[in-house]
N, C-alpha and C positions, 0 to 999 in steps of 0.2 A: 507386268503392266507396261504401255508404251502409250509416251507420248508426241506429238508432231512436237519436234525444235527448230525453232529460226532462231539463224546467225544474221543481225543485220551490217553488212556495212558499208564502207562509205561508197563502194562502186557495185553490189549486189548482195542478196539474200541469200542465204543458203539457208535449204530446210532438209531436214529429214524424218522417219520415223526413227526414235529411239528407244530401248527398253530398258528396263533395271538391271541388265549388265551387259549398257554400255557400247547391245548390237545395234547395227544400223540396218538403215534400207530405204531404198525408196527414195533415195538423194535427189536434189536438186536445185537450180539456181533461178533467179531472177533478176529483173533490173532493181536495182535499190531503191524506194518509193521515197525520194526527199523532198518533194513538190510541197506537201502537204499532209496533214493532220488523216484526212480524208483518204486520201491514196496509200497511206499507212495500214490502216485498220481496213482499207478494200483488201488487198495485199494478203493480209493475216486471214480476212472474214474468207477469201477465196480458198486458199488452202485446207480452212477448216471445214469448208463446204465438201473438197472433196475426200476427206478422211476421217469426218465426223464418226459413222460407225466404227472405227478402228482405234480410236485413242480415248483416251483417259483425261488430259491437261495439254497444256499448251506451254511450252519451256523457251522463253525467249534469253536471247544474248543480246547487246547493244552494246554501242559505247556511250558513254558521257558516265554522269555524276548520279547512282541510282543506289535510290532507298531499296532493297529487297522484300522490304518489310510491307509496301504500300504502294513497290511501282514506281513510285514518285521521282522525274529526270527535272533535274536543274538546271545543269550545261553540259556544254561541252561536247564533242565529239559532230558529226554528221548531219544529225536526223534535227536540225536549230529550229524545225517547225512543232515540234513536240515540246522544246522545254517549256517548262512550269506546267506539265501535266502527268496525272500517274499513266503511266500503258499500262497499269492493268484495268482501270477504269474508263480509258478509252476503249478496251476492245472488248468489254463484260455484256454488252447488249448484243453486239454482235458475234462473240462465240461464247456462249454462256455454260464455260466450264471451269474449271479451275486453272490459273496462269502464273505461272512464276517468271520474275524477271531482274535478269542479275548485268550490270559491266561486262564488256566482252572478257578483259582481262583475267577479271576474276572468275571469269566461267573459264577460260584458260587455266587456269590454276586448281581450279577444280579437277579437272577435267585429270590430267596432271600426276594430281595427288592422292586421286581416287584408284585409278586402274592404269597410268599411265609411267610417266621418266620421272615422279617424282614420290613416287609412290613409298613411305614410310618413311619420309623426310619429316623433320618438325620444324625447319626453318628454310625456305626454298623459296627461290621465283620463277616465275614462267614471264616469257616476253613473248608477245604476238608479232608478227612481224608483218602487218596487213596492208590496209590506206594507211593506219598511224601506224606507232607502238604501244600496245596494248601490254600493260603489267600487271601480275598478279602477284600477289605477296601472302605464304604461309609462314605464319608467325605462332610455333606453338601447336601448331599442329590445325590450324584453323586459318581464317580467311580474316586477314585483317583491312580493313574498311575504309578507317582511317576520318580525323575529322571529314565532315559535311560528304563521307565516303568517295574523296577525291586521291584516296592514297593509290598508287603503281600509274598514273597518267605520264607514263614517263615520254612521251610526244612531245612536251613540253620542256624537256630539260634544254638547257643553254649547251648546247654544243660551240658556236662561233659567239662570243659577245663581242665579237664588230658589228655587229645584223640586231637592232633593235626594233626588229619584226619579225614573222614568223620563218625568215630565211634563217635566223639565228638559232631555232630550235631542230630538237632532232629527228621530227616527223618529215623536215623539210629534205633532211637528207636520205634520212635509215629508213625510210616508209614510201608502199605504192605512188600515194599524193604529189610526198616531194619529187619523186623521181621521175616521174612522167610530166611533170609540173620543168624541172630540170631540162628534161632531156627534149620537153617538145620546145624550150627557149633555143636550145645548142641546135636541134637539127630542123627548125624552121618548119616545125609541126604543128596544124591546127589545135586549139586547145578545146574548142567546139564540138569534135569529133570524137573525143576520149569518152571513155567511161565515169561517172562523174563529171562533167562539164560543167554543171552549175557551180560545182565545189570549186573545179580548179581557175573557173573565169571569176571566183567570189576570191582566190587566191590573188590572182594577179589585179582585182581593182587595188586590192592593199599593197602587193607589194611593189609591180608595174617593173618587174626584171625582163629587160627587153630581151628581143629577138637579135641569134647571131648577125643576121641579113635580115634587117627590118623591111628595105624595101622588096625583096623575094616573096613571090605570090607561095602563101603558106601550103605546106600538103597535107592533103586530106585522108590521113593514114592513122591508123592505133600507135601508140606507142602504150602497148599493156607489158605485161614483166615477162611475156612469153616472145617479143618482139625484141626487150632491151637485150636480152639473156642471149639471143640470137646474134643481135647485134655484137654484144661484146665477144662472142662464140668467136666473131668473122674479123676482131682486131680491130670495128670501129673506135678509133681514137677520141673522139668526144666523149662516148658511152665509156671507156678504161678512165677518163677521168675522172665521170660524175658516179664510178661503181667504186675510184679507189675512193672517192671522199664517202662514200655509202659505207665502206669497212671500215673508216677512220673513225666515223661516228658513232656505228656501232660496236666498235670497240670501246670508246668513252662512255658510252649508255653501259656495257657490260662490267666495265671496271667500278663505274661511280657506285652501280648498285652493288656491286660486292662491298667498296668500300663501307658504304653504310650500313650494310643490312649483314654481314657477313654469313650470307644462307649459304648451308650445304652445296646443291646444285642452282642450275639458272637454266632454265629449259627455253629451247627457243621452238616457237613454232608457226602460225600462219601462211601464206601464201609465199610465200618468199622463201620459205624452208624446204619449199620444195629445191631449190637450185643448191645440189649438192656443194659446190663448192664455196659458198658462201661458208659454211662452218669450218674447210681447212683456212682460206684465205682468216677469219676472225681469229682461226686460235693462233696463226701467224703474226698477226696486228698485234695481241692482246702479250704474246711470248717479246717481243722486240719491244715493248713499255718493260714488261717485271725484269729482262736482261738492263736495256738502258737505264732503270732506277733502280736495278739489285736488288729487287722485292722476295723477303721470301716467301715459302711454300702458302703460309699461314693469308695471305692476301691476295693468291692469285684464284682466279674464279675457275670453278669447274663445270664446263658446257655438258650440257645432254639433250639430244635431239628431240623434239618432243614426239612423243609415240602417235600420235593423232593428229600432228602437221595440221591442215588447212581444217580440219573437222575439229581441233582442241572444243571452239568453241560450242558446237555443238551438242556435244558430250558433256562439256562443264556446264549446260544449260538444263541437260537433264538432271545431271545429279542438284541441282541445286533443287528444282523443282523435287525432286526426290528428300533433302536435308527438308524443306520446306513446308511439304505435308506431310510428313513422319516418317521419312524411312528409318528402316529399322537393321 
């Protein structure tokens, strides 16, 4: 069987066709539709317009706070013109097939533990590493949910508590968002011009963290992860500052969750996993904390690359859809 999977998030959609083990095809991106309720469900009804003969169901990923059971998003996460409605009831008229819809995270972890880096684990997490950070948690061998199913939102952990806004959390540093959010304050870059704009000018009415050079006519350039990565390639000194607080942070995300959770492996993957070096630079971060606090074996975490990088979510959107209507 195969079904179309969209990966929604905060700066595009990824879909593709998926089948029951796991192959893809047929990839592809869009703008992220955060406008409205409306340009959501155009979005999906489009897609499914043109590969209606070919599929079976409809496998969505998202972030926020989602019931699996009924669709149903609370908060949280990008798409703030959907909360208090199910997505599987907003898009039932307009592609009238069967739709599964699970947390990016947790389709992350799926994804994972099905055919992936964590495969025959019974206690494990996945960390997306996208616009947020997206976490998944197997607990037991299974997908743990967590009250009002807001467990692995690890975007939100306190990284700086001097910052009692969301400069203080760890999306701001460890994730797409913040970093370009970051990096267009440091190098006097439009924020109008980015990918997600509504997001990140919805950032700065709250936070209002000014411009290196305020009075500098802004540039009207990207700063995407393929720009900063460049940047840092070429020795810019602003970008080495806001990449080394980027490893500082996600190294505190990678410890905290060991500490509590003390799962076998932590798989990292998303968009951001693509930049090789980010996983020596972390277990470097991560080795210089267990030396300077003498920690032994028994607390230090053990990384694994996720095998589906930037696609995890896609993948974990099928299988869920798959757990969902009976696989077997």
């Amino acid at each position: 069987m195969k079904c179309l999977a969209c990966d929604f998030g905060g700066s595009s959609v990824k879909y593709a066709l998926v089948d029951d083990q796991a192959q893809m095809e047929e990839s592809g991106k869009l703008p992220a539709p955060l406008d409205s309720a409306e340009q959501y469900v155009d979005t999906v009804g489009r897609l499914y317009d043109e590969y209606r003969n070919r599929i079976e169901g409809i496998a969505i990923s998202m972030p926020g706070y989602i019931n699996p059971e009924n669709g149903y998003l609370s908060d949280a996460g990008a798409y703030m013109q959907l909360y208090g409605n199910s997505i599987i009831d907003l898009l039932k008229n307009r592609c009238p097939i069967p739709i599964a819809v699970e947390n990016d995270g947790k389709c992350a972890a799926l994804a994972e533990a099905w055919k992936g880096s964590l495969a025959g684990c019974k206690n494990a997490v996945a960390l997306v590493l996208g616009s947020g950070i997206a976490g998944g948690i197997i607990k037991d061998g299974k997908i743990h949910s967590g009250r009002d199913f807001a467990a692995g939102e690890l975007s939100y952990l306190i990284t700086d508590p001097t910052k009692h806004n969301e400069l203080g959390c760890a999306y701001m540093s460890a994730a797409m968002h913040g970093l370009t959010y970051r990096v267009c304050k440091a190098k006097n870059i439009d924020l109008a011009v980015q990918d997600a704009a509504s997001i990140l000018k919805w950032l700065d009415e709250n936070i209002r963290m000014p411009y290196v050079e305020p009075d500098r006519e802004l540039k009207k350039i990207k700063a995407d992860g393929i720009s900063i990565f460049q940047w840092l390639s070429e020795g810019d000194t602003d970008i080495l500052s806001i990449y080394r607080n980027f490893i500082r942070t996600l190294a505190q995300v990678v410890h905290s969750v060991q500490l509590c959770f003390a799962p076998e492996k932590i798989s990292i993957g998303g968009g951001l996993s693509l930049q090789k070096r980010i996983f020596r630079d972390l277990e470097d971060e991560l080795q210089s904390y267990y030396q300077g606090m003498r920690l032994g074996r028994q607390l230090h975490a053990t990384i694994v690359k996720s095998r589906y990088l930037n696609e995890c979510n896609l993948v974990g959107a099928m299988y869920n859809y798959l757990l969902h209507f009976g696989y077997s």
